[in-house]
C-alpha positions, -999 to +999 in steps of 0.1 A: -107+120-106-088+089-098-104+059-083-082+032-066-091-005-057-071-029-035-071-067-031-054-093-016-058-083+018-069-115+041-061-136+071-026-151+075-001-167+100+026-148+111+055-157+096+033-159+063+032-137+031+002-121+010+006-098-016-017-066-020-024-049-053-038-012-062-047-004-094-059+033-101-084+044-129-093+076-142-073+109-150-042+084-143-017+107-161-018+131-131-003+101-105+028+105-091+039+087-065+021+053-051+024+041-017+010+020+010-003+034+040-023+012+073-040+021+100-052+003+138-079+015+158-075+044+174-042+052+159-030+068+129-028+060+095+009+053+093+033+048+062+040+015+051+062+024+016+061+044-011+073+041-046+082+070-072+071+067-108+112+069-115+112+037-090+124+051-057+108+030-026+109+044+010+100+018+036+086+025+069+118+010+093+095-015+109+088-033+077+123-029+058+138-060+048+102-078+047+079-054+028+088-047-010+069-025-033+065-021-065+051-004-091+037-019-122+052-012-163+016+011-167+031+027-136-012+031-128-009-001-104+012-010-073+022-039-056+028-046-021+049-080-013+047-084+024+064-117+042+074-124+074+042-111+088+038-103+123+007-098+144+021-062+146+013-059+108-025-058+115-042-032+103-060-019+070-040-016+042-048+017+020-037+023-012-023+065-023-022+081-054-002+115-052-011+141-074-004+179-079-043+185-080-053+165-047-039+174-017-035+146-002-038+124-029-062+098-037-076+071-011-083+036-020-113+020-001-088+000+022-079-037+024-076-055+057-046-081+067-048-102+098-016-119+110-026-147+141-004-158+160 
């Protein structure tokens, strides 16, 4: 099993920045890649970005060029830069593990972000 925890999550302006975190415990050796997913209500979860454990991101287009992601030098944590925030980016922000084992991989508890505007 592999538990994940976010923070950093919070309430920000638009045109503000916050920075999420996810770090993963437990059978950590079966994670591949890490990514960032969010859902509204009554929508979707959606992708927000991914990142490989070689280091290759994939960014949802609505948040290229103001989202980065990265993973951390244990490879078990993942980070989440986000600036430029727009109301539009409200939403709670869950954290994936991908494994060969799980599916759909591993679900963090969720961390919300509210942009005002």
């Amino acid at each position: 099993q592999v538990q994940l925890v976010e923070s950093g999550g919070g309430l920000v302006q638009a045109g503000g920045s916050l920075r999420l975190s996810c770090a993963a415990s437990g059978v950590i050796f079966s994670i591949g890649t890490m990514g960032w997913y969010r859902q509204t209500p009554g929508k979707l979860r959606e992708l927000v970005a991914t990142v490989s454990k070689g280091g290759n991101t994939n960014y949802a287009d609505s948040v290229k060029g103001r989202f980065t992601i990265s993973r951390g030098n244990a490879k078990n944590t993942v980070y989440l830069q986000m600036s430029g925030l727009k109301p539009d980016d409200t939403a709670v922000y869950y954290c994936n593990a991908q494994s060969p084992f799980v599916p759909d991989g591993y679900w963090g508890p969720g961390t919300r972000v509210t942009v005002s505007s």
